[in-house]
N, C-alpha and C positions, 0 to 999 in steps of 0.2 A: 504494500500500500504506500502510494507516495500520500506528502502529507505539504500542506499549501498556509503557510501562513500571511497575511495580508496585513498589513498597518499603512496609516495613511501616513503624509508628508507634510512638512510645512506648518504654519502658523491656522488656527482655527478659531472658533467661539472663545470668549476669553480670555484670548492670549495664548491659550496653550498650545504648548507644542508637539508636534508628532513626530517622532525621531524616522519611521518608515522603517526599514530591517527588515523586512517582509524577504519570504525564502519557500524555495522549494527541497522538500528533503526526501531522499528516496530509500525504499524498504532498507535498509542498513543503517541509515540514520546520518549519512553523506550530507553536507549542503550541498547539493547540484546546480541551483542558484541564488544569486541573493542579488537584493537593492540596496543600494546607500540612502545615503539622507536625503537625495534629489531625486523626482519624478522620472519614474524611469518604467520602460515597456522592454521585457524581455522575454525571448522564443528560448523556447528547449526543448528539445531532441530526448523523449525520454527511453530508455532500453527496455521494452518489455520483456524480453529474452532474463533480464536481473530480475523483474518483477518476477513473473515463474519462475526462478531458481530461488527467489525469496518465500514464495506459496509453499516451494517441496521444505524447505528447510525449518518455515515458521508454520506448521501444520494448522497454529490457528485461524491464520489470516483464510483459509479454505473456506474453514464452520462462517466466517464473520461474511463473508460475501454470499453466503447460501440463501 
């Protein structure tokens, strides 16, 4: 299972600030991508070939997608 975290960027309601950090992490727990502090659009190429050899290895991730 890849796993997608999102944070916003930039100044908001308030003043507050959003640092962004947002990443995509894949079944092994890799960062495969990430954003810095500036708005940013990134493409990834993910290996599903890793995914199935992560399904045989973590037997639970099978039950959870049933």
């Amino acid at each position: 299972m890849f796993a997608l975290m999102v944070n916003r960027c930039g100044t908001g309601d308030d003043n507050l600030t959003f640092p962004s950090e947002s990443a995509l992490v894949n079944p092994c727990g890799e960062i495969v991508a990430a954003a810095r502090a500036q708005e940013t659009l990134l493409g990834v190429d993910i290996d599903f070939k890793r995914l199935e050899a992560s399904r045989e290895h973590y037997r639970y991730l099978n039950v959870c997608g049933s």
